[in-house]
Structures are given as structure tokens and as C-alpha cells.
HTML snippet that shows the backbone in 3Dmol.js (N, CA, C, O; Angstrom):
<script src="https://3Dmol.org/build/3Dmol-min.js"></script>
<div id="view" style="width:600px;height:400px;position:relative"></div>
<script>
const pdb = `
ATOM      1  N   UNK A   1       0.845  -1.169   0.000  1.00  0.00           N
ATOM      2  CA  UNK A   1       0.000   0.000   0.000  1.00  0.00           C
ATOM      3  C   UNK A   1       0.898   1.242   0.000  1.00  0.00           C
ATOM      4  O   UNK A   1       1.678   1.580   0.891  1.00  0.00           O
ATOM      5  N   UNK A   2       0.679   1.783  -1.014  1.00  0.00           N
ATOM      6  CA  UNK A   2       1.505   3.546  -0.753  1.00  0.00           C
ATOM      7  C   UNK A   2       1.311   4.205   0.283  1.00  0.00           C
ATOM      8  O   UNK A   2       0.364   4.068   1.057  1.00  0.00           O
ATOM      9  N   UNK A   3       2.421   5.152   0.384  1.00  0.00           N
ATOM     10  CA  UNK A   3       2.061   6.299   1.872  1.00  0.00           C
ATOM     11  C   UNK A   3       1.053   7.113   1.229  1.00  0.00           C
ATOM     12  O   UNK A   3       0.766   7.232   0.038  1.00  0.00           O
ATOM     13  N   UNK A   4       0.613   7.605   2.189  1.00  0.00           N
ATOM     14  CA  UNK A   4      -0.414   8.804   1.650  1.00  0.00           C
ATOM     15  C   UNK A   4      -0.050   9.748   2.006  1.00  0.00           C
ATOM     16  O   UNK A   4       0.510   9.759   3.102  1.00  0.00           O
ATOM     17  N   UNK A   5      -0.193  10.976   1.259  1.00  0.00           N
ATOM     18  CA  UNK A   5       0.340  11.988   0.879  1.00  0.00           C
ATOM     19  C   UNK A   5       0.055  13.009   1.878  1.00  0.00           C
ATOM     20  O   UNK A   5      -1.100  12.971   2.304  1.00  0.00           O
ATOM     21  N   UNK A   6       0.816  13.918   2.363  1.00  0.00           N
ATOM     22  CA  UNK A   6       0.010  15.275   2.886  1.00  0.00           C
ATOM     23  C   UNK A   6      -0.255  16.345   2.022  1.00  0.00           C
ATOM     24  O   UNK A   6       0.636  16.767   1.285  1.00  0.00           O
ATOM     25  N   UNK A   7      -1.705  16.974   2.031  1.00  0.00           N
ATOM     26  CA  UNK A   7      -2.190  17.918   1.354  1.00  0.00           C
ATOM     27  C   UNK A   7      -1.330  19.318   1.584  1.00  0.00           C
ATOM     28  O   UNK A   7      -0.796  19.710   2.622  1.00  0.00           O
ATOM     29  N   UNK A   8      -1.364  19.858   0.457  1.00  0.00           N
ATOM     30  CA  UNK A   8      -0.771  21.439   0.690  1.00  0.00           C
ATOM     31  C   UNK A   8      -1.786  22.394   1.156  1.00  0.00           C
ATOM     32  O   UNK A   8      -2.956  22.187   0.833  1.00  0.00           O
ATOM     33  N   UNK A   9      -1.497  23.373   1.846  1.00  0.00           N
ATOM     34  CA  UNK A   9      -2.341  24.239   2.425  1.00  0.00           C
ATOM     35  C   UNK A   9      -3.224  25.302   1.276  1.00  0.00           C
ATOM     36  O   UNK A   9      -4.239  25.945   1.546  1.00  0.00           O
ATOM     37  N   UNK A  10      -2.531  25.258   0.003  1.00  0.00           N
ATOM     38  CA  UNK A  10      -3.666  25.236  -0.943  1.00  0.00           C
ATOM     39  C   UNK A  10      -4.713  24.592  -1.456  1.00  0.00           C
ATOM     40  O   UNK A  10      -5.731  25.163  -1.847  1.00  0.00           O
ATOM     41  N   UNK A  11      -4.501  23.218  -1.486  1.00  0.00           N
ATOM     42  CA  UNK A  11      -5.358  22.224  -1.219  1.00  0.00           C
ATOM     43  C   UNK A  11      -6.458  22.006  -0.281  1.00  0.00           C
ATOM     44  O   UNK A  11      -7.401  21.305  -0.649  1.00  0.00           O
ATOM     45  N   UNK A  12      -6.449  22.438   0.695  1.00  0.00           N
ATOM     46  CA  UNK A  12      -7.255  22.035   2.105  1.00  0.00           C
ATOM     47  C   UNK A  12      -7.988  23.750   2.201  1.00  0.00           C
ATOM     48  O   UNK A  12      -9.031  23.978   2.815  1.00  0.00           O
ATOM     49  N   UNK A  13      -7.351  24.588   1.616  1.00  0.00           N
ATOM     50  CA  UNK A  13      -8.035  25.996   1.689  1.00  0.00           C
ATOM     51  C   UNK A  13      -9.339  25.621   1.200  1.00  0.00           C
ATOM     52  O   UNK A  13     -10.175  25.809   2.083  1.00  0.00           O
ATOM     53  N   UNK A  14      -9.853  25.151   0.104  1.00  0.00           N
ATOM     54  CA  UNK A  14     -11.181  25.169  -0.343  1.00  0.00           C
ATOM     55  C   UNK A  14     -11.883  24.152   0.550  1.00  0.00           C
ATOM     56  O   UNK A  14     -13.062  24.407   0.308  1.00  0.00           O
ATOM     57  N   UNK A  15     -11.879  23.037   1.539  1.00  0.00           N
ATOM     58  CA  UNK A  15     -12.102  22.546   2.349  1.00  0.00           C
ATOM     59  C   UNK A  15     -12.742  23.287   3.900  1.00  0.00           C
ATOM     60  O   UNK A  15     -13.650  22.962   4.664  1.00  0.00           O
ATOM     61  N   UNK A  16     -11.664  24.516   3.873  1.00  0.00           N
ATOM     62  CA  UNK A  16     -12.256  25.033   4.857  1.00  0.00           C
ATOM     63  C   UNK A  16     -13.198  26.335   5.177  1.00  0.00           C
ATOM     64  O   UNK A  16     -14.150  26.545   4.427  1.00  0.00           O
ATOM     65  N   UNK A  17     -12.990  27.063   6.092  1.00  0.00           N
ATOM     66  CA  UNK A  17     -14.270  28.519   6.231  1.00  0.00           C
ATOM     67  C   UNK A  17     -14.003  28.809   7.432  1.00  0.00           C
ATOM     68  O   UNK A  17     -13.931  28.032   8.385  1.00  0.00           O
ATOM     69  N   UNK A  18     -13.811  30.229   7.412  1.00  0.00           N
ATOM     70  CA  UNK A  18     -13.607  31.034   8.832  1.00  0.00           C
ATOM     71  C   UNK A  18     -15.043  31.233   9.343  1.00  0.00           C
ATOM     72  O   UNK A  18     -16.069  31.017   8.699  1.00  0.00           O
ATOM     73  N   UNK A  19     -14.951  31.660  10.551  1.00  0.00           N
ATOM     74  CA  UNK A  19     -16.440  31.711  11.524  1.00  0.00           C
ATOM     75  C   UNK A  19     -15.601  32.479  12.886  1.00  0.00           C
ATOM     76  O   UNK A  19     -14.520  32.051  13.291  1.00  0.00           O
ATOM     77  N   UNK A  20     -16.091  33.312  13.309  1.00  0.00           N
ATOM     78  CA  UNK A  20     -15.835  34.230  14.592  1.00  0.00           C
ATOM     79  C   UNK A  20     -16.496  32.791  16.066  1.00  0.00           C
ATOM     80  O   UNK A  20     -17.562  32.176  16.057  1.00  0.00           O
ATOM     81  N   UNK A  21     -15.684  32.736  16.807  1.00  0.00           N
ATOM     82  CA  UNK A  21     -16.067  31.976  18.109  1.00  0.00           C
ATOM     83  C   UNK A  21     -15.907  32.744  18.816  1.00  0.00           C
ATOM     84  O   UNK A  21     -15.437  33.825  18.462  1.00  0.00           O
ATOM     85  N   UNK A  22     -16.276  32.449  20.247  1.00  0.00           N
ATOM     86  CA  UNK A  22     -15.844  33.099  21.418  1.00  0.00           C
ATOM     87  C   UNK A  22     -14.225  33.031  21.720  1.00  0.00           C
ATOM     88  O   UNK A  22     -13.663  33.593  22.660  1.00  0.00           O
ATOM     89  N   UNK A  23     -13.718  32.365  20.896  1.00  0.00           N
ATOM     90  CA  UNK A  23     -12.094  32.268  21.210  1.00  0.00           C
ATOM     91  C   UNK A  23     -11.626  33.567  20.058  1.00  0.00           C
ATOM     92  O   UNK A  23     -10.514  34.089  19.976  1.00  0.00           O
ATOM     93  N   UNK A  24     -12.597  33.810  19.404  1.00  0.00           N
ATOM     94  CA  UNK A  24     -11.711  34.959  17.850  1.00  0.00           C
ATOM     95  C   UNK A  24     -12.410  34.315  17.112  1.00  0.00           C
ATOM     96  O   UNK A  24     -13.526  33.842  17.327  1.00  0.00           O
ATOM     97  N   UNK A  25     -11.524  34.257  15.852  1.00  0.00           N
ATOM     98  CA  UNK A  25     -11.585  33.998  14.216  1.00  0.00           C
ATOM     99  C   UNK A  25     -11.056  32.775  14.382  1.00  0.00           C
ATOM    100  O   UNK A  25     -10.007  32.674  15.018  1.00  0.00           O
ATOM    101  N   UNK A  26     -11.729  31.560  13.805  1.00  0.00           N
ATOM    102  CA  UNK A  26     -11.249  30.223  13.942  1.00  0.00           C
ATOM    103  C   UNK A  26     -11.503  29.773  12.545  1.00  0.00           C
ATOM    104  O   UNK A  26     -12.555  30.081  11.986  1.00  0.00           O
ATOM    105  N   UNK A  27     -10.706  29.150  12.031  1.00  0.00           N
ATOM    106  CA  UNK A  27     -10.529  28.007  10.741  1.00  0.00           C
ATOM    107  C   UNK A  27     -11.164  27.000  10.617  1.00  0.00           C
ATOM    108  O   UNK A  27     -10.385  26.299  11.263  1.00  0.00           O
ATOM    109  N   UNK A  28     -11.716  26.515  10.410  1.00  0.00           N
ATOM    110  CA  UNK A  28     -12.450  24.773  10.416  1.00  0.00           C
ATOM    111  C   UNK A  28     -12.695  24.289   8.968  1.00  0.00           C
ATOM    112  O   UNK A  28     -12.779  25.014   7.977  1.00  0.00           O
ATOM    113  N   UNK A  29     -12.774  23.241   9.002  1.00  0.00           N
ATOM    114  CA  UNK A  29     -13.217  22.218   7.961  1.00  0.00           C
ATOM    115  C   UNK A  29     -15.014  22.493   7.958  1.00  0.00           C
ATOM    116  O   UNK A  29     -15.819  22.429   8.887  1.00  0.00           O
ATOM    117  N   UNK A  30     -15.243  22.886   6.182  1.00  0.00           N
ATOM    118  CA  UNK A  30     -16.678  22.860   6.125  1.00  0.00           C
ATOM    119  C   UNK A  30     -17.755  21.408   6.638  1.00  0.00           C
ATOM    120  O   UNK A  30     -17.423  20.264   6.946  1.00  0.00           O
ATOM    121  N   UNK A  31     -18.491  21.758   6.594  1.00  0.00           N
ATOM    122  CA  UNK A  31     -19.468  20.087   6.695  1.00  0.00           C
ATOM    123  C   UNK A  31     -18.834  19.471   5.078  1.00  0.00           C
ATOM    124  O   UNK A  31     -18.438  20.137   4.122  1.00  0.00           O
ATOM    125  N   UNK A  32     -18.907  18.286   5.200  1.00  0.00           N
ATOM    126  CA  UNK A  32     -19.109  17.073   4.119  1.00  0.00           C
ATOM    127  C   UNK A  32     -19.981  17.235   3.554  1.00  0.00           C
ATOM    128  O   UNK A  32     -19.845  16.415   2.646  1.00  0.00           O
ATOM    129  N   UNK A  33     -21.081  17.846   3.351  1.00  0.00           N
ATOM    130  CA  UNK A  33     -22.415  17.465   2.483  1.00  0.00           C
ATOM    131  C   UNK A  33     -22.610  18.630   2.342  1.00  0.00           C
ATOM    132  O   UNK A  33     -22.126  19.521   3.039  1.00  0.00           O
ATOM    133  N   UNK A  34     -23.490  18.785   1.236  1.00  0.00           N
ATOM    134  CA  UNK A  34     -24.671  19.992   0.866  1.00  0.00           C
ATOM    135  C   UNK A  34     -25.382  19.581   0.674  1.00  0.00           C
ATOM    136  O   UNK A  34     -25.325  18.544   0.013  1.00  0.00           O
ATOM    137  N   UNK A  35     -26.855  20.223   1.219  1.00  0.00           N
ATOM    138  CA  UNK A  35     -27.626  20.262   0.727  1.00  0.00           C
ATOM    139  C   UNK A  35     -28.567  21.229  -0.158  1.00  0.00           C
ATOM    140  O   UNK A  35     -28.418  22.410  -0.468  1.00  0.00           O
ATOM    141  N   UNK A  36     -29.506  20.378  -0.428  1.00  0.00           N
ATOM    142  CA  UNK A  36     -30.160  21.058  -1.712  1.00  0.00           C
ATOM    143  C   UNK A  36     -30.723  23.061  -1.310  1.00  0.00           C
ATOM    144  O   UNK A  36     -30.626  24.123  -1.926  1.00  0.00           O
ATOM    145  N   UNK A  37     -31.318  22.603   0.109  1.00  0.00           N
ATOM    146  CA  UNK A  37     -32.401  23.760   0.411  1.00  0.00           C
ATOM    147  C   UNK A  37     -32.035  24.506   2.133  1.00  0.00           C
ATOM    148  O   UNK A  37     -32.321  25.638   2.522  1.00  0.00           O
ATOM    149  N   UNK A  38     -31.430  23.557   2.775  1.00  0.00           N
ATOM    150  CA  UNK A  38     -31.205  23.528   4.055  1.00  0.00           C
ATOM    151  C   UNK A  38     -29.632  24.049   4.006  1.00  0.00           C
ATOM    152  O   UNK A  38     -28.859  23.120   3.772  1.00  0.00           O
ATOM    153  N   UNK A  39     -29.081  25.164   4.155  1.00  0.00           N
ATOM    154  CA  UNK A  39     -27.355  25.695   4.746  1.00  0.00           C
ATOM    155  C   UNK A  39     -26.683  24.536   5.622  1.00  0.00           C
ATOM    156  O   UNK A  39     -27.323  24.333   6.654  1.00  0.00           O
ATOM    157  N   UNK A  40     -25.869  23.950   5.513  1.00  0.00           N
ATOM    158  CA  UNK A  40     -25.032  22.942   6.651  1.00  0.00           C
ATOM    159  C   UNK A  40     -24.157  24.049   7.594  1.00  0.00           C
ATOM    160  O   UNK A  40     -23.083  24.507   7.203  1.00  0.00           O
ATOM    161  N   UNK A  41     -24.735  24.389   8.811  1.00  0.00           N
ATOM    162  CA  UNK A  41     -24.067  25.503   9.365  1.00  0.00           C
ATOM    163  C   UNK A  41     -24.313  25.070  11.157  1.00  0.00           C
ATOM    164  O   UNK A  41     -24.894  24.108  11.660  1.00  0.00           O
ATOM    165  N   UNK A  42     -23.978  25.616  11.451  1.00  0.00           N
ATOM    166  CA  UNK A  42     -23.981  25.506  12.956  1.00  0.00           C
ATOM    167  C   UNK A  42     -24.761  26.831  13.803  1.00  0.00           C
ATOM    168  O   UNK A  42     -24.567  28.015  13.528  1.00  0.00           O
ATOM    169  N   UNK A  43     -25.456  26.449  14.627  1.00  0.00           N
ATOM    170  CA  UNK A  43     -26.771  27.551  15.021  1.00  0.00           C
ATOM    171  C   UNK A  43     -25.897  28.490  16.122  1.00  0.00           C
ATOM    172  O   UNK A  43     -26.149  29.665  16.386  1.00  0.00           O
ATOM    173  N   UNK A  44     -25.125  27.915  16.528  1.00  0.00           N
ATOM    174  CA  UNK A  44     -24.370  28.829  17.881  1.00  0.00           C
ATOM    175  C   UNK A  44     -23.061  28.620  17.425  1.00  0.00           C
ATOM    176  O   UNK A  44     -22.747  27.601  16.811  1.00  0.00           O
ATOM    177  N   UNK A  45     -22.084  29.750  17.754  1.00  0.00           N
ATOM    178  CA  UNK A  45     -20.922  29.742  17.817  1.00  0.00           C
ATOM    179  C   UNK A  45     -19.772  29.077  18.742  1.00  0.00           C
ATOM    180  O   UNK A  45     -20.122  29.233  19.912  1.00  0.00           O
ATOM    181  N   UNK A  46     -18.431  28.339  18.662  1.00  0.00           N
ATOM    182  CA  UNK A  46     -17.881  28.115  19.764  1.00  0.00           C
ATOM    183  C   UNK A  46     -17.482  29.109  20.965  1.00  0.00           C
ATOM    184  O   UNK A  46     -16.882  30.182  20.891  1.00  0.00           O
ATOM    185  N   UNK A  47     -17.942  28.504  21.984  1.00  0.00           N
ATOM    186  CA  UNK A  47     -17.466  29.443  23.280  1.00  0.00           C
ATOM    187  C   UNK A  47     -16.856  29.240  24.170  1.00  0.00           C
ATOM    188  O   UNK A  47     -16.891  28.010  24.224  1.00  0.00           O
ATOM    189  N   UNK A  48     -16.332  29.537  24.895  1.00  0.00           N
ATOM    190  CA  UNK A  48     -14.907  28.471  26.221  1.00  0.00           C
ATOM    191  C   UNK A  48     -16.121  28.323  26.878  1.00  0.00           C
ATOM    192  O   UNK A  48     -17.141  29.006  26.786  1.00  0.00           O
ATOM    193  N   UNK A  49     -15.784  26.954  27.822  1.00  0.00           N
ATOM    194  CA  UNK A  49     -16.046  26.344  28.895  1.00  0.00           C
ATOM    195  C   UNK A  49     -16.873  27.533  29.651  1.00  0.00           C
ATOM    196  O   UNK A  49     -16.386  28.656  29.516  1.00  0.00           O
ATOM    197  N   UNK A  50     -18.122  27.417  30.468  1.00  0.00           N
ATOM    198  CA  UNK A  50     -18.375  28.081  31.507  1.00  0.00           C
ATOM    199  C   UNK A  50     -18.945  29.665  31.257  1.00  0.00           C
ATOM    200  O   UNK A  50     -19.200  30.543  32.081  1.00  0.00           O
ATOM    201  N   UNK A  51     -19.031  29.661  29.895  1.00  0.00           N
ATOM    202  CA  UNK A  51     -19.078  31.210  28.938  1.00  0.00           C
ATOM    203  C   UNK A  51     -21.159  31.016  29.677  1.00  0.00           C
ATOM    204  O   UNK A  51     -21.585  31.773  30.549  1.00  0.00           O
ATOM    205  N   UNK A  52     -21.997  29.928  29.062  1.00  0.00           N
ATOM    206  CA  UNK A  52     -23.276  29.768  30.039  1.00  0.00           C
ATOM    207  C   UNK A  52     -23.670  28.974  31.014  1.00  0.00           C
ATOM    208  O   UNK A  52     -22.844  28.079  31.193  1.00  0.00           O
ATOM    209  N   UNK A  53     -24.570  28.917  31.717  1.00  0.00           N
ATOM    210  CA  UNK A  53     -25.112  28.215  32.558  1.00  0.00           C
ATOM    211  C   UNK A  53     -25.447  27.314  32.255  1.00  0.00           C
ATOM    212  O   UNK A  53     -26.299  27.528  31.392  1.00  0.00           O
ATOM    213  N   UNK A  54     -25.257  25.678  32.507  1.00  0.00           N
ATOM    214  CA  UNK A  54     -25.710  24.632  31.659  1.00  0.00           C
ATOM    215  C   UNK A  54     -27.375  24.446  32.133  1.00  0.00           C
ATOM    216  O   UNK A  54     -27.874  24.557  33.252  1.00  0.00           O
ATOM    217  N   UNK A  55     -28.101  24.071  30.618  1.00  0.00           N
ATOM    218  CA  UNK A  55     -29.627  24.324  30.827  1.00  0.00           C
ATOM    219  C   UNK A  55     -30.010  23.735  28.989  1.00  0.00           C
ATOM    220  O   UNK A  55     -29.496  24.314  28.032  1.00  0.00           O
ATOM    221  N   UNK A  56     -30.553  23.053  28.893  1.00  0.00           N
ATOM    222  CA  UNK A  56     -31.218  22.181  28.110  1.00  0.00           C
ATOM    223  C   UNK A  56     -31.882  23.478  26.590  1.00  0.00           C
ATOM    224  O   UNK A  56     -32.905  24.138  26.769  1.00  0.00           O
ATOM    225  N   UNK A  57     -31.366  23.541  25.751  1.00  0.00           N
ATOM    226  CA  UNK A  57     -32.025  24.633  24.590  1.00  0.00           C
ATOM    227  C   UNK A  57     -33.025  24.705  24.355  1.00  0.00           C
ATOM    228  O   UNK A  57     -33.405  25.516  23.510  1.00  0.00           O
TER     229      UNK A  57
END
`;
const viewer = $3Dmol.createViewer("view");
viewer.addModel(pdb, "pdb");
viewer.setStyle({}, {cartoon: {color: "spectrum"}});
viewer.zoomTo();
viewer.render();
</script>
């Protein structure tokens, strides 16, 4: 079996998407899928530990 390769950071750029968290400006990997009608997005932003009161949405 061959090694597998590491991607160049041009490569993995279209993979990813900035988004503001409670930590700043963070990098991530998009979702895997699209869909047709529905955005693949996330409803709340990341926030450190303890940022709310834990309590059921």
C-alpha cells in the first residue's frame, strides 16, 4: 500500500471557512455534504467552557 500523501495548504483551503467563536476567528473544515435547500451551518458559535449556565435549549 503507498504512503499517503500530505495535502498542501492550498489544497485544504477550499475545504475550509472562517467563523468568529468566542475564542476569535477560527478556521475549520466545512461540513461534508450539501444540501439542496437547508445551509449545513452551525446555530451557535464556539465558546470556552463556563461562557453559560448549563440548561437544556
Amino acid at each position: 500500500m503507498a504512503a499517503v500523501q500530505p495535502h498542501s495548504p492550498e489544497e485544504i483551503a477550499g475545504w475550509q471557512v472562517d467563523s468568529q467563536s468566542g475564542f476569535g476567528p477560527m478556521r475549520h473544515l466545512r461540513p461534508p455534504v450539501t444540501l439542496s435547500e437547508t445551509p449545513a451551518r452551525w446555530a451557535r458559535p464556539v465558546v470556552p467552557l463556563g461562557t453559560h449556565e448549563p440548561a437544556w435549549p
